[in-house]
C-alpha positions as CSV (number, residue, x, y, z in Angstrom):
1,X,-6.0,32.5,27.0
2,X,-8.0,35.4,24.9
3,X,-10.9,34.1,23.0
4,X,-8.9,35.3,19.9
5,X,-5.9,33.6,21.3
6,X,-8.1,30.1,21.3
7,X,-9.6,30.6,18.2
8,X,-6.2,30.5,16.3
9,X,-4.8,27.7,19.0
10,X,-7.4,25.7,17.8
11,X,-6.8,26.4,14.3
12,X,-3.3,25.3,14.8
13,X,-4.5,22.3,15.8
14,X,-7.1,21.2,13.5
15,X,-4.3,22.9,10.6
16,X,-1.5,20.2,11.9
17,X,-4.0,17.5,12.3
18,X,-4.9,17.7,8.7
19,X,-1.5,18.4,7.8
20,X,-0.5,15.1,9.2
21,X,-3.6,13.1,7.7
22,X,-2.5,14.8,3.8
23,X,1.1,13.8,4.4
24,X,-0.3,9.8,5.6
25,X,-1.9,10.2,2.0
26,X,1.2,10.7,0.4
27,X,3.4,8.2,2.8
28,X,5.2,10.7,3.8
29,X,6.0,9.8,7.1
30,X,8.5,11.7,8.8
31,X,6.5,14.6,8.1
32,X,3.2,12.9,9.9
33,X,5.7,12.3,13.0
34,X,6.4,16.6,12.8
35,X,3.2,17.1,12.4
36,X,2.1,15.6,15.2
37,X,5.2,16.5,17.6
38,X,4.1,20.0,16.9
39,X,0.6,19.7,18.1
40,X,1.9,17.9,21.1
41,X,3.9,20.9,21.8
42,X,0.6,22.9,21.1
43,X,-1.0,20.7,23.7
44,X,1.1,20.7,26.4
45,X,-0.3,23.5,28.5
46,X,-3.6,23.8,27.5
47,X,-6.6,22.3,27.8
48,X,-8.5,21.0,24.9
49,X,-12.4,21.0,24.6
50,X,-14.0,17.4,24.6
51,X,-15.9,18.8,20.6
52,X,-12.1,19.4,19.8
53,X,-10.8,16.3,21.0
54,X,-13.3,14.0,19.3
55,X,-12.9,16.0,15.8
56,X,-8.9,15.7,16.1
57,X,-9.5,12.0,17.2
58,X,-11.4,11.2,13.8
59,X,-9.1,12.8,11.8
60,X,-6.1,10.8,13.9
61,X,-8.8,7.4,12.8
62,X,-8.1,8.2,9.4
63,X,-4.2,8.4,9.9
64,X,-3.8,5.2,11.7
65,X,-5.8,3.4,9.4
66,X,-3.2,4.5,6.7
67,X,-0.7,3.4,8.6
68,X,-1.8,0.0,9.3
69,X,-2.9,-0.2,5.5
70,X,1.1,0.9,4.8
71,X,2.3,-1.7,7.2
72,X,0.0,-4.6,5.7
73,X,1.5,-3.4,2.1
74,X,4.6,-3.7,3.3
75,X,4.5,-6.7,4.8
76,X,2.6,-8.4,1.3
77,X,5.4,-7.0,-0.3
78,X,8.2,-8.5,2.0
79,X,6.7,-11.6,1.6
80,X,6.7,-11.1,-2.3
81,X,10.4,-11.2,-2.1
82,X,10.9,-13.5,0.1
83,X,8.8,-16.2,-2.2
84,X,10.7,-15.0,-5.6
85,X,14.3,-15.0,-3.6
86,X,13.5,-18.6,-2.6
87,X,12.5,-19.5,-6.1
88,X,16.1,-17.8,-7.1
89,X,17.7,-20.1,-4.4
90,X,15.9,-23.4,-6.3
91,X,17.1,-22.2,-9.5
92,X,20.6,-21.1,-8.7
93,X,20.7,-25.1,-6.6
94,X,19.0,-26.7,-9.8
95,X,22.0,-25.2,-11.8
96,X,24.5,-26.2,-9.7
97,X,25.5,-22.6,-9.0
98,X,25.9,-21.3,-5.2
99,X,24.7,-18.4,-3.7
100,X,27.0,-15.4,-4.1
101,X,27.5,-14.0,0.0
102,X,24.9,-11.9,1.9
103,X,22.3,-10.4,-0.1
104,X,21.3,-6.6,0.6
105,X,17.8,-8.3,2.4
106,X,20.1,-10.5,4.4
107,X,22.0,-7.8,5.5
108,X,18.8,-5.4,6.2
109,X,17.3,-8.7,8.2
């Protein structure tokens, strides 16, 4: 590969890369997963400088740190709803009233 050739390779890289992190920002995560299937496909045949790698890797730090922070988010809030459907359950019992069939979160469980 030309030097010229590398230069903009690696500016492909580092442009996805950041591409992906701005998209974890926003939670937009189909376009993270693009993101990063493109710079695999970027990756495939060539090989990547060890200064390269470790910038990408910090950048791919910051990513998966947003993902476990959406995961843990998600998770808080799935538990949210479980608490306040359980307190619906008590209520609806306490009133003599039964449940009405399969909620939508019974049906997504």
């Amino acid at each position: 590969m030309s030097k010229s050739n590398a230069i903009v390779w690696e500016q492909n890289l580092r442009t996805l890369t950041m591409q992906a992190g701005q998209a974890a920002e926003l939670g937009q995560w189909d376009q993270v997963e693009a993101c990063y299937a493109l710079r695999e496909e970027h990756l495939l045949d060539h090989p990547m400088l060890p200064a390269l790698a470790m910038d990408l890797s910090v950048c791919d730090q910051a990513v998966t740190a947003r993902i476990v922070n959406a995961r843990l988010a998600i998770q808080t809030q799935l538990i949210e709803t479980s608490k306040i459907r359980q307190n619906l359950q008590g209520v609806r019992s306490w009133q003599g009233q039964s449940e009405m069939g399969p909620t939508l979160m019974d049906q997504l469980a």
